[in-house]
C-alpha positions as CSV (number, residue, x, y, z in Angstrom):
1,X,20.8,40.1,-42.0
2,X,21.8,37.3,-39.7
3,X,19.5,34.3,-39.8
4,X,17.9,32.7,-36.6
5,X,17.8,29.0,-37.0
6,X,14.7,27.4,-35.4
7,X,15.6,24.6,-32.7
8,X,13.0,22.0,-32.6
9,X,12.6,19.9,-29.4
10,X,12.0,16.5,-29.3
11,X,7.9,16.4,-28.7
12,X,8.0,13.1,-28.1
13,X,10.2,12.7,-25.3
14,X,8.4,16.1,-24.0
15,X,5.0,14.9,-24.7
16,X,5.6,12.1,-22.2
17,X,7.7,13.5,-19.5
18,X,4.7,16.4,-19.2
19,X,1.9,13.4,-19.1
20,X,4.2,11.8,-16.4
21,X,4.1,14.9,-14.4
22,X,0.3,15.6,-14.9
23,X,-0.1,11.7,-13.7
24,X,2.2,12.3,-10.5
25,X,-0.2,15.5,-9.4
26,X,-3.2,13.7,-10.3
27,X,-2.2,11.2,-7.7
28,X,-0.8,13.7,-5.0
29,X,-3.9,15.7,-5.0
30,X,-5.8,12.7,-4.9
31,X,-4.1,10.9,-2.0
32,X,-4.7,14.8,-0.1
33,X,-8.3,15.2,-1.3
34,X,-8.7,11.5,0.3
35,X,-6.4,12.3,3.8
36,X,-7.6,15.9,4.2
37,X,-11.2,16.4,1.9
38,X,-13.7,16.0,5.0
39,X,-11.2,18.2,7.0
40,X,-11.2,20.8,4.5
41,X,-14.9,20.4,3.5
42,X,-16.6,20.8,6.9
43,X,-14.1,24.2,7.5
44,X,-15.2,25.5,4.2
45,X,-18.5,24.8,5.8
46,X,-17.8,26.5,8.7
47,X,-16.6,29.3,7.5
48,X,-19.7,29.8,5.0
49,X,-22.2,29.6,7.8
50,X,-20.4,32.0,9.6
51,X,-20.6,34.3,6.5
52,X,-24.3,33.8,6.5
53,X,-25.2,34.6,9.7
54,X,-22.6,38.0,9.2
55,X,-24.6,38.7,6.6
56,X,-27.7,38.3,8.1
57,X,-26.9,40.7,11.4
């Protein structure tokens, strides 16, 4: 039988580059949250009272 050798990747230098990532979406979403939240917020609430009053017809 032909034996598979296990490659083992550096966790360390994985470890990080994935926390560096997770940090750099942390802050995009959080600068868009901050530019866009009351936007998106009051459509969301829009669109939920219209559902309601759908509903209640």
């Amino acid at each position: 039988m032909n034996e598979q050798k296990c490659i083992k990747p550096n966790a360390e230098l994985s470890d990080r580059s994935v926390m560096l990532k997770m940090e750099r979406c942390a802050e995009f979403l959080a600068r868009m949250i901050e530019k866009y939240g009351r936007e998106v917020l009051a459509e969301m609430e829009a669109g939920e009272s219209e559902e309601k009053e759908n509903r209640e017809q």
